[in-house]
C-alpha positions as CSV (number, residue, x, y, z in Angstrom):
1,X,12.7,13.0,-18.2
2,X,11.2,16.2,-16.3
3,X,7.9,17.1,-17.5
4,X,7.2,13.1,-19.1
5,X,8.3,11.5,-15.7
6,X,5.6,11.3,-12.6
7,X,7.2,9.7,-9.4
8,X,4.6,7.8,-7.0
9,X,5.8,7.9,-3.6
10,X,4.0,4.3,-3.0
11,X,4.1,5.1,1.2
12,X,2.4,8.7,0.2
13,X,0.1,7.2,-1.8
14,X,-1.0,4.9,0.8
15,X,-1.5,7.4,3.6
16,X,-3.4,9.5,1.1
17,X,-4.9,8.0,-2.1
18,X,-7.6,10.3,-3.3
19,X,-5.1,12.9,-3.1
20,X,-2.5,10.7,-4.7
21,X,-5.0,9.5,-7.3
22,X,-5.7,13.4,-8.1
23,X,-2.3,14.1,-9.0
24,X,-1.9,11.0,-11.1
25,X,-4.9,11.6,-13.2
26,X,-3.9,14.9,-13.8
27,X,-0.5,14.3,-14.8
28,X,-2.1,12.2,-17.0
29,X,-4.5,14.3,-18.3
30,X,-7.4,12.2,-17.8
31,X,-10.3,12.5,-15.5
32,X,-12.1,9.7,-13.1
33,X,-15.2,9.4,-12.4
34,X,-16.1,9.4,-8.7
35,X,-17.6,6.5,-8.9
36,X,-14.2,4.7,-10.4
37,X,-12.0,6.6,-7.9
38,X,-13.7,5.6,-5.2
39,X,-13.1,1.8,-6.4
40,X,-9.3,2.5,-7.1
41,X,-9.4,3.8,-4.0
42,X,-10.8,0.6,-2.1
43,X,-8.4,-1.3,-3.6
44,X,-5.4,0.5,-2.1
45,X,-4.2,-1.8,1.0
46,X,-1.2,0.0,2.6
47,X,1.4,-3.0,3.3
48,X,2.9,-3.8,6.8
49,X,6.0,-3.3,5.5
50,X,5.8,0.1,5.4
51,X,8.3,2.3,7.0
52,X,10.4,-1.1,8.1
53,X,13.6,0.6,6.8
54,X,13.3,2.6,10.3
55,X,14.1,-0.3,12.2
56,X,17.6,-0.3,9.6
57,X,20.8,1.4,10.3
58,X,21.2,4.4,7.3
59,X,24.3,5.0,8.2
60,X,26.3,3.1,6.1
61,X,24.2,5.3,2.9
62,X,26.3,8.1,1.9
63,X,25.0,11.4,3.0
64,X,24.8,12.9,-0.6
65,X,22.9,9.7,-1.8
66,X,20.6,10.2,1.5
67,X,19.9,14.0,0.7
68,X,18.6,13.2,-3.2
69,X,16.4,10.4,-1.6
70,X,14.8,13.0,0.9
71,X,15.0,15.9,-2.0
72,X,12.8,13.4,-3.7
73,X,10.2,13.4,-1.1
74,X,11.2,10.8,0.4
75,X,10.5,10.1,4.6
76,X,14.6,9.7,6.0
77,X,14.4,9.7,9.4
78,X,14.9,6.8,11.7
79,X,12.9,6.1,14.6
């Protein structure tokens, strides 16, 4: 996929959406008005359930399959 294939960490996203909104559009090539990002922006409601695989056990993930989640950019740690 490389260059064709954008990944939206949904949890980044959340925490920062006008940054996260930036790099969408411009993998996209296409630009948004401020006006219409602020409104996409509004509608982003980060979900309680946010981060509840911290309250989970990992273990039982194999540590290779738990390294190419966090080399994805993905948050790991447990609480």
């Amino acid at each position: 996929m490389k260059k064709d294939f954008y990944l939206l960490n949904f949890d980044d996203f959340c925490q920062s959406p006008h940054d996260g909104l930036e790099n969408l559009s411009r993998f996209l090539g296409v630009e948004i008005s401020k006006e219409k990002s602020k409104h996409i922006i509004n509608l982003v409601k980060p979900l309680k359930s946010i981060g509840r695989f911290k309250q989970h056990d990992l273990s039982l993930f194999d540590e290779n399959d738990m390294s190419y989640v966090k080399h994805l950019g993905f948050d790991t740690e447990q609480a």
